[in-house]
N, CA, C and O atoms as a MOPAC input file, in Angstrom:
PM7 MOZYME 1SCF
protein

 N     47.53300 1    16.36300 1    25.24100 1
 C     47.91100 1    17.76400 1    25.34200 1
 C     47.10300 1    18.58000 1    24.34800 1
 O     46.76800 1    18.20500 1    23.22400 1
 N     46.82800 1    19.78600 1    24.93700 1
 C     45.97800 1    20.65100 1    23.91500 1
 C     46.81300 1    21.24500 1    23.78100 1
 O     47.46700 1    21.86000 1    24.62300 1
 N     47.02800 1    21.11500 1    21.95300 1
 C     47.43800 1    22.12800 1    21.25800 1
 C     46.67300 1    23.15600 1    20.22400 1
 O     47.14700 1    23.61100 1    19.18300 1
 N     46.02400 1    23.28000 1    20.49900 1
 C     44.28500 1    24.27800 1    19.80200 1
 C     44.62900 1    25.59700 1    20.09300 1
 O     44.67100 1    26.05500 1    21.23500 1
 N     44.96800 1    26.44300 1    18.68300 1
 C     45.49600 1    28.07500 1    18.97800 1
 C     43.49200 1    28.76600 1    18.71200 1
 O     42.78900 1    28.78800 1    17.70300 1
 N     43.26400 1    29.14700 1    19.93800 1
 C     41.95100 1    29.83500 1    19.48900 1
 C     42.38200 1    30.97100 1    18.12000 1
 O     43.36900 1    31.60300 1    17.74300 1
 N     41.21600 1    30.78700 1    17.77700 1
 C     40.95100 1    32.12600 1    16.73700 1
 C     41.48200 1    33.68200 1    16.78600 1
 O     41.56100 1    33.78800 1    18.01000 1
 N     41.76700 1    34.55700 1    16.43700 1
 C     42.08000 1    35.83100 1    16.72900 1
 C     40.45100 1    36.43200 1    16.86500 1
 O     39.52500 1    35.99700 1    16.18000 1
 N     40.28600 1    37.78200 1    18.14600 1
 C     39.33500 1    38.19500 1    18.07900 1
 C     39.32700 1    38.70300 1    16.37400 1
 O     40.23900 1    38.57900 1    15.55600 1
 N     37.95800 1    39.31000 1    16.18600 1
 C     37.86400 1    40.23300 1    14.90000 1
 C     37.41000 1    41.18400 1    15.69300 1
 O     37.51000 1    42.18100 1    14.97700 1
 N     36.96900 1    41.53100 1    16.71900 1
 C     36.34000 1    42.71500 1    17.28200 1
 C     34.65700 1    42.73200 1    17.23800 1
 O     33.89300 1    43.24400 1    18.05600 1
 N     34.27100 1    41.83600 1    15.73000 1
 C     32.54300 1    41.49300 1    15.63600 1
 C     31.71700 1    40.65700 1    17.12200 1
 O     30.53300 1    40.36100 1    16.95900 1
 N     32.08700 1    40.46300 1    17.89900 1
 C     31.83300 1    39.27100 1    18.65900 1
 C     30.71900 1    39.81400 1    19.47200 1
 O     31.00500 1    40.90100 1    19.97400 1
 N     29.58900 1    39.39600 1    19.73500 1
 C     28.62300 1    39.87900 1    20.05900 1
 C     28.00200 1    39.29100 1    21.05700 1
 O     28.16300 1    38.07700 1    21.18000 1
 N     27.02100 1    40.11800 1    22.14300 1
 C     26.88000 1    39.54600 1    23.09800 1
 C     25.25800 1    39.29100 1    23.01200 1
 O     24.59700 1    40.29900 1    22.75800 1
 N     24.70700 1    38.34500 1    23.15300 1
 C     23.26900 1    38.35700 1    22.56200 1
 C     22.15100 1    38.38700 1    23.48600 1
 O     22.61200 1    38.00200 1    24.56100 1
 N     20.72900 1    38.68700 1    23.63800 1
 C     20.18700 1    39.12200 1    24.02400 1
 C     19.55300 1    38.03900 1    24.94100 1
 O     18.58400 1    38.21200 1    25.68000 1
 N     20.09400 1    37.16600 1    24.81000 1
 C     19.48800 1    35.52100 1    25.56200 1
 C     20.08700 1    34.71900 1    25.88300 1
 O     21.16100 1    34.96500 1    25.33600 1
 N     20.20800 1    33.81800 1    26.43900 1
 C     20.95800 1    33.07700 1    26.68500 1
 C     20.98100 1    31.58700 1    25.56700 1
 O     20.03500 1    31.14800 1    24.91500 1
 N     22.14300 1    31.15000 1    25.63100 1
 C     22.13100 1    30.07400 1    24.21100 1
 C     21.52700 1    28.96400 1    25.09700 1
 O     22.06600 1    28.51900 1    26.11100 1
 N     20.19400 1    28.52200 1    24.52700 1
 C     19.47100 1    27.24300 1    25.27700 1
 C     20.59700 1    26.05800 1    25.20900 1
 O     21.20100 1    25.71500 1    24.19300 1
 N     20.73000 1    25.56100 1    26.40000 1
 C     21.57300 1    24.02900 1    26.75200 1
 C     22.55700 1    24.30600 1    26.64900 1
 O     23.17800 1    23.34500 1    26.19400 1
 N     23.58100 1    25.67600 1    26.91400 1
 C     24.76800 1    25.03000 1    26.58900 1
 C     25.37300 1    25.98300 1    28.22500 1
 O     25.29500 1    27.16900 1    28.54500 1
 N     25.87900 1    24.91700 1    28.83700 1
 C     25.96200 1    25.51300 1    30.75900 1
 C     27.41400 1    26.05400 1    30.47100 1
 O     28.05000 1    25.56500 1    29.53800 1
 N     27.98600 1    27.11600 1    31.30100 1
 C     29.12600 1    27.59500 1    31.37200 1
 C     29.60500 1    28.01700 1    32.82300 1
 O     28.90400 1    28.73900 1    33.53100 1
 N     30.50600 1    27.66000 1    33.11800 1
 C     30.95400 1    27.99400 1    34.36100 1
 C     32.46200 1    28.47600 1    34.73100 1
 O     33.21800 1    28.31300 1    35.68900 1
 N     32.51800 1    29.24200 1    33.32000 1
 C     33.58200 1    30.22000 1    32.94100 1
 C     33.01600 1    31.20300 1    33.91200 1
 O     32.11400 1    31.84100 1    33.36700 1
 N     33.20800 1    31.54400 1    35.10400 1
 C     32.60700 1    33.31900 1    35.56200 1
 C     33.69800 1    34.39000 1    35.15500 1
 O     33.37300 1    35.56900 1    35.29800 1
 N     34.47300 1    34.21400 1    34.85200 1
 C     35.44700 1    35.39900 1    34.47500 1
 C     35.43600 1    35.32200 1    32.81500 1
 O     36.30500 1    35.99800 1    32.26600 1
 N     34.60500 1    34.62200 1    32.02900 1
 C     34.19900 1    35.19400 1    30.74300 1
 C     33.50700 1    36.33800 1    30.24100 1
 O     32.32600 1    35.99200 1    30.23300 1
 N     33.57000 1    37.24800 1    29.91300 1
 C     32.49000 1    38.09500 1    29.55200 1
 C     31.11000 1    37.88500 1    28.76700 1
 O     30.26000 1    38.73900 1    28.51700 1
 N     31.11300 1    36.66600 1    28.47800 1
 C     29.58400 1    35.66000 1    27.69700 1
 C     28.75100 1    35.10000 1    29.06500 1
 O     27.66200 1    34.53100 1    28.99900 1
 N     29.39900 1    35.34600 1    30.16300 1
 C     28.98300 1    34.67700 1    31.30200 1
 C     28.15600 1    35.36700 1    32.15400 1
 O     28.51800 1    36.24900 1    32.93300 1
 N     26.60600 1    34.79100 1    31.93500 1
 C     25.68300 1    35.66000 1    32.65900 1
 C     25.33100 1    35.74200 1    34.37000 1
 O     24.44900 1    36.24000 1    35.07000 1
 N     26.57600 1    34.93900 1    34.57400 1
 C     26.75400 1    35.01300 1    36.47400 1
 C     25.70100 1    34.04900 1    37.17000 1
 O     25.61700 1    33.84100 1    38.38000 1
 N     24.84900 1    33.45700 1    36.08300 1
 C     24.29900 1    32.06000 1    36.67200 1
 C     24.45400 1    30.53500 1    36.28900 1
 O     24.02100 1    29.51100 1    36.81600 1
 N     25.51400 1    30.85300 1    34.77200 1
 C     25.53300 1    29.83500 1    34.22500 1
 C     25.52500 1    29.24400 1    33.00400 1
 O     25.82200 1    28.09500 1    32.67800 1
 N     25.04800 1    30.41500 1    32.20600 1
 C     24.47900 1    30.26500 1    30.68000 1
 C     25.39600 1    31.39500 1    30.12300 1
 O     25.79000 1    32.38000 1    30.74600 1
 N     25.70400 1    31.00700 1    28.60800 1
 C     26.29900 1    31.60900 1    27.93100 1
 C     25.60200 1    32.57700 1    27.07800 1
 O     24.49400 1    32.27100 1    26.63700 1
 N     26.22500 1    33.92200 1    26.74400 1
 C     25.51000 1    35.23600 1    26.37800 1
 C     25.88200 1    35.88900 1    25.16800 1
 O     25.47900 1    36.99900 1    24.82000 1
 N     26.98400 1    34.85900 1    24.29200 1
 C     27.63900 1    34.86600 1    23.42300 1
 C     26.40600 1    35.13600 1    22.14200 1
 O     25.23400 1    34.76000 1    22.16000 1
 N     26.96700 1    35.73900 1    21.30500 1
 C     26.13700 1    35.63000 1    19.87300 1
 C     26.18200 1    34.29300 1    19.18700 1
 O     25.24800 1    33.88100 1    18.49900 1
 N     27.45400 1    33.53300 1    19.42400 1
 C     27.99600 1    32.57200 1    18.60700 1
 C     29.09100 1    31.62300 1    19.10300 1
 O     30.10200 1    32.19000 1    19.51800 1
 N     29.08400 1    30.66300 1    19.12700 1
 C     29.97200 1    29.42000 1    19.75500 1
 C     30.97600 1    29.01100 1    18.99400 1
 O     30.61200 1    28.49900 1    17.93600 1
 N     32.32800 1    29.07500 1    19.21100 1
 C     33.40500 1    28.41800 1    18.40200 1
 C     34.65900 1    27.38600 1    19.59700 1
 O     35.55100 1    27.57700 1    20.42400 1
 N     33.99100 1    26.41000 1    18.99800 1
 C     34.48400 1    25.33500 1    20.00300 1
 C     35.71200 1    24.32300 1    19.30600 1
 O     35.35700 1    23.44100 1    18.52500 1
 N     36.84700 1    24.46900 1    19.56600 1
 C     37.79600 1    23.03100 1    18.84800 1
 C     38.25100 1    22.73700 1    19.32800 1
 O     37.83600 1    22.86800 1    20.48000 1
 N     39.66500 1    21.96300 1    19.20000 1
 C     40.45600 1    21.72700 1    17.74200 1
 C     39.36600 1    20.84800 1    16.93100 1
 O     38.42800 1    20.26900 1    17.47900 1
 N     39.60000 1    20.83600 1    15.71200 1
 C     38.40000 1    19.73200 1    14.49500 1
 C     39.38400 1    18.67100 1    14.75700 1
 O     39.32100 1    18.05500 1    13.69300 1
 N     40.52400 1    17.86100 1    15.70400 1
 C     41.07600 1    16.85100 1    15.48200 1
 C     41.15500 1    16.35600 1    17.06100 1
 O     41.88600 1    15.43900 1    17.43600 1
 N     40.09700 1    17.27500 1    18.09700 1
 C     39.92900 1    16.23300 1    18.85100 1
 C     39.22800 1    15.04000 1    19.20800 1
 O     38.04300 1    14.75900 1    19.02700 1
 N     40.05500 1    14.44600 1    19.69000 1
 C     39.23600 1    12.66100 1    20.03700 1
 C     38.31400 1    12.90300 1    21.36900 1
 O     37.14900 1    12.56700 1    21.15600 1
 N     38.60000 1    13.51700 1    22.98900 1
 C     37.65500 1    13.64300 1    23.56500 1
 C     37.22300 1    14.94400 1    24.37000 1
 O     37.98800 1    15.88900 1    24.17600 1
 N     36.01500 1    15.23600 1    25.35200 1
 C     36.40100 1    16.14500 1    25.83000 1
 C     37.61900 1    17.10200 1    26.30500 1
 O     37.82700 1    18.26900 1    25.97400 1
 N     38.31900 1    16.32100 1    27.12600 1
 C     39.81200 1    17.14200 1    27.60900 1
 C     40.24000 1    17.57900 1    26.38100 1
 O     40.38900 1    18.78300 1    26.58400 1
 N     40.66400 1    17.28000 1    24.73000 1
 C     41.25900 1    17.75600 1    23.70500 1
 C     40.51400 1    19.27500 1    23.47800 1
 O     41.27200 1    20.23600 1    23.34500 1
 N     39.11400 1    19.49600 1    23.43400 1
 C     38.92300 1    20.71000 1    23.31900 1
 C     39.01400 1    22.04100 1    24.11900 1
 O     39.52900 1    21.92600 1    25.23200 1
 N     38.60200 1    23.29600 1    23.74800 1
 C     38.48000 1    24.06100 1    24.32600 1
 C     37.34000 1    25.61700 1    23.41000 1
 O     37.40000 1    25.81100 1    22.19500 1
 N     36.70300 1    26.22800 1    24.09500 1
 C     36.01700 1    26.94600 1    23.96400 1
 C     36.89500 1    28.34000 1    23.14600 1
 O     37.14100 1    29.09000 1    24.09100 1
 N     37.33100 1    28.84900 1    22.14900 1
 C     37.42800 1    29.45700 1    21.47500 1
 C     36.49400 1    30.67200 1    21.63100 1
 O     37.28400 1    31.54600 1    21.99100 1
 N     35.53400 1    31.11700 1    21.58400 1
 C     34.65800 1    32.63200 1    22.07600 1
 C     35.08000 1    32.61500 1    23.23400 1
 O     34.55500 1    33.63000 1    23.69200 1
 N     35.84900 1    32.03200 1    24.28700 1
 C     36.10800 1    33.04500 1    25.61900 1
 C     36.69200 1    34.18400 1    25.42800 1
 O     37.38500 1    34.46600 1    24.45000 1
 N     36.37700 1    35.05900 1    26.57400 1
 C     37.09000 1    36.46800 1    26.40800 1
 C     37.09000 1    36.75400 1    27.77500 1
 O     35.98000 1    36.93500 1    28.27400 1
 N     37.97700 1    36.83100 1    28.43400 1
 C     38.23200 1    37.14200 1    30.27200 1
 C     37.48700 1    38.59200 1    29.86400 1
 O     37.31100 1    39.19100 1    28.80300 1
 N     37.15600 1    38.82700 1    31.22600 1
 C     36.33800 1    39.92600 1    31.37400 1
 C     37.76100 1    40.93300 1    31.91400 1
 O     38.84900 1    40.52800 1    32.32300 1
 N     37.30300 1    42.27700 1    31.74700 1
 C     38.07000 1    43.16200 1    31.96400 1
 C     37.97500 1    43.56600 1    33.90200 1
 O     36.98100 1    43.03100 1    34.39400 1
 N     38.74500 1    44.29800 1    34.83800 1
 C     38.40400 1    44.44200 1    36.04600 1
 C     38.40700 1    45.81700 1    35.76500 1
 O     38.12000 1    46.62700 1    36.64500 1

């Protein structure tokens, strides 16, 4: 079970001018999500620091996009 409380925004979170080499996303309702695949984020915050495997984590910089 994931119990991983993401971070609180700070409002700094930035959307960057490139895409972050190697890291695939297929969040489309993220707002880091450049609608082909790649993340557009300034910065990656990925946990919990006490998981054992994939399924334990989760992506922390998501942000649902607004409609």
């Amino acid at each position: 079970m994931n119990n991983f409380i993401p971070y609180e925004s700070s409002g700094s979170e930035k959307k960057s001018k490139k895409a972050n080499k190697g890291i695939i996303c297929d969040v489309r309702n993220c707002v880091y999500h450049d609608g082909v695949g790649k993340c557009m984020a300034g910065q990656i915050s990925i946990g919990p620091s006490y998981a054992t495997s994939s399924r334990d984590t989760v992506c922390a910089t998501f942000r649902p996009k607004t409609l």
